[in-house]
C-alpha positions in Angstrom: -33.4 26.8 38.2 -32.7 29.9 35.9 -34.9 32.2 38.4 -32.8 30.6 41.4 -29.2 31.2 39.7 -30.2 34.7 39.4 -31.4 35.3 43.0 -28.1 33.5 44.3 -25.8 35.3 41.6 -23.5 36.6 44.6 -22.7 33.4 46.5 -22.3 31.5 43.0 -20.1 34.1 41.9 -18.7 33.5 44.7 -18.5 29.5 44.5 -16.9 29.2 41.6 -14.6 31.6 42.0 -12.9 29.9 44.7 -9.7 28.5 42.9 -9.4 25.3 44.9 -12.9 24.7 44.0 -12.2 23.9 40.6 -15.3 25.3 39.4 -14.2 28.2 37.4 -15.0 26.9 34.1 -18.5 27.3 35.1 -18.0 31.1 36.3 -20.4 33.6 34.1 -19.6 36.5 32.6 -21.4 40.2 32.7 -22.8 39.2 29.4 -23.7 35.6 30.0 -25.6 37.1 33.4 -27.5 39.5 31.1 -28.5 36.7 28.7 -30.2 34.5 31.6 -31.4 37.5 33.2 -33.4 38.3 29.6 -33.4 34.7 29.5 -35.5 34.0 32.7 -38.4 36.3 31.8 -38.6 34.9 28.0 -39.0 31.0 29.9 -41.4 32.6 32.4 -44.4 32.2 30.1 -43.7 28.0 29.1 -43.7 28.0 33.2 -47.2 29.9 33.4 -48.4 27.6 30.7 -46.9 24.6 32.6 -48.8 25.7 36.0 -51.9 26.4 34.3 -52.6 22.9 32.4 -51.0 20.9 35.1 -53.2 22.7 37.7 -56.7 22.6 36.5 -58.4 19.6 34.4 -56.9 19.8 30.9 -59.2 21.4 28.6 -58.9 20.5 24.7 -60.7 23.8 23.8 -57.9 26.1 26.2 -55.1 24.2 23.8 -55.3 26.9 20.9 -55.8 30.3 23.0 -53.0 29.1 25.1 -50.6 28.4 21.8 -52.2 31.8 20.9 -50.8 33.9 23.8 -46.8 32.2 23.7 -46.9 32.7 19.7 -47.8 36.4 20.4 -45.8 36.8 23.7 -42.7 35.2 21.3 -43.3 37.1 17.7 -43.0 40.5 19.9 -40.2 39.8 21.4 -38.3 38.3 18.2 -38.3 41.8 17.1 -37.9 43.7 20.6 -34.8 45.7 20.5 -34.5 45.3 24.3 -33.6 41.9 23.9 -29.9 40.6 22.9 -29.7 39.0 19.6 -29.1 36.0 21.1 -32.4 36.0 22.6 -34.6 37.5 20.1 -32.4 34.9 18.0 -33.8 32.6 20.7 -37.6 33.4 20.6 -37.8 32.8 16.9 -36.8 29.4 16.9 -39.1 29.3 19.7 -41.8 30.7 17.4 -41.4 28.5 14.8 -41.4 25.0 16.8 -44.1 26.1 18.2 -46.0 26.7 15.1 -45.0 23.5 13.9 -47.0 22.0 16.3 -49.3 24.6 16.2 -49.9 23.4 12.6 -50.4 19.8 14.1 -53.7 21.0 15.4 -54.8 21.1 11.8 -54.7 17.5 11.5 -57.2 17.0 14.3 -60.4 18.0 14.0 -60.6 17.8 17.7 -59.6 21.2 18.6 -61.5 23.2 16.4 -65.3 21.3 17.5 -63.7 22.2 21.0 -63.1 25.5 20.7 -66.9 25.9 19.2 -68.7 23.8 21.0 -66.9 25.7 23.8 -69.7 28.2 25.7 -66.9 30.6 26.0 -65.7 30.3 22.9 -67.4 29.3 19.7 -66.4 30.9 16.8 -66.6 34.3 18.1 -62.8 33.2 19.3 -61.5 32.6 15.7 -62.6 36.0 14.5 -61.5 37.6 17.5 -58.1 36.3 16.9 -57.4 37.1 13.4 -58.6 34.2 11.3 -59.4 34.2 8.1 -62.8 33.8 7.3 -62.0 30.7 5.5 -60.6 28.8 8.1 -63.6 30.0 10.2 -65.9 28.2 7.8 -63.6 25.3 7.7 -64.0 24.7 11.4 -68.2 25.7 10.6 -68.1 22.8 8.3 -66.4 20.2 10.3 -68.8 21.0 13.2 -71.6 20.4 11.0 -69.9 17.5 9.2 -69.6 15.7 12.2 -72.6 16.2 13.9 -74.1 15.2 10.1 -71.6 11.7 10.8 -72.3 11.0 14.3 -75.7 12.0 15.0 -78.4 13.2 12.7 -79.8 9.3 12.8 -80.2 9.7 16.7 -83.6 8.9 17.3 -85.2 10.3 20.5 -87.9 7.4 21.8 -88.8 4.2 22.2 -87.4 1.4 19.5 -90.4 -0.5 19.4 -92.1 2.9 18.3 -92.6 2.1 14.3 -93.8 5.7 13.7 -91.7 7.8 11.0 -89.5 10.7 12.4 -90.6 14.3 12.6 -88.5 16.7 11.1 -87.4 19.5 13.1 -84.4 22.1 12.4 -82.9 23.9 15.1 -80.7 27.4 14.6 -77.7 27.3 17.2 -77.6 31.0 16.4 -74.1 31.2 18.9 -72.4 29.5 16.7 -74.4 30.0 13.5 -75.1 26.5 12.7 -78.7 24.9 11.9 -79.2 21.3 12.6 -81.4 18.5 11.6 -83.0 16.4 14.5 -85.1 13.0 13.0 -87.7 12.7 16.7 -90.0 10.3 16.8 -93.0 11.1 18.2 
């Protein structure tokens, strides 16, 4: 709507400055035209976003690189001097809702065994974005956690097998974790 105001800004200058109209409480100023001009390129990136999860299957493990990019794409401009204050003003309250759900995520541990069990990802994308090497083990330890919960008493075979388990440990070496698989034989 913002990008369509600003193509037309002629003819709706125009409109509502036609007096019999009555529209002229809705005329813009120089200023407020500057403001959605900066405006329109700030809300261009929540419309990229937008386009890209509605447009391909929604991918729990593109969540957090996605929240990544706007956080960055807002924290620069916050502080850009090209921007009015009102919009810098703008993009920090942006910044900060967003890390409030950004800081959601931490209450999930769904995202984080995405983004490693992810082929693209693993936790080469936490180090690559700044992490601290904490948080990367955190998200180490839930992976292992949960694969320790869910399924180290997977047994691969036949029930009525009454053989013990072998033993085996497998090294996952991309995302430096070893597990335990229980086969019987």
């Amino acid at each position: 709507m913002l990008q369509f105001a600003l193509a037309y800004r002629t003819p709706l200058d125009g409109l509502t400055g036609i007096r019999e109209m009555k529209l002229r409480s809705y005329e813009l100023s120089e200023e407020e035209w500057k403001i959605a001009g900066q405006l329109a390129g700030v809300l261009d990136i929540f419309k990229q976003a937008t386009l890209f999860f509605s447009a391909q299957t929604p991918n729990l493990s593109k969540v957090i690189p996605a929240m990544d990019y706007i956080d960055k794409h807002l924290a620069s401009g916050a502080v850009n001097a090209k921007y009015l204050p009102s919009i810098r003003a703008s993009m920090l309250l942006g910044k900060q809702l967003l890390n409030k759900y950004y800081n959601m995520t931490d209450h999930s541990e769904v995202y984080r065994i995405a983004m490693v069990l992810d082929p693209k990802r693993k936790l080469d994308y936490f180090r690559s974005a700044g992490w601290e090497e904490e948080w990367i083990e955190t998200a180490r330890g839930i992976i292992e956690a949960e694969f320790d919960r869910g399924y180290t008493e997977i047994w691969i075979g036949s029930d009525d097998d009454d053989e013990s388990p072998s033993v085996s440990c497998v090294y996952l070496p991309q995302i430096s974790v070893e597990l335990t698989l229980f086969i019987k034989s």
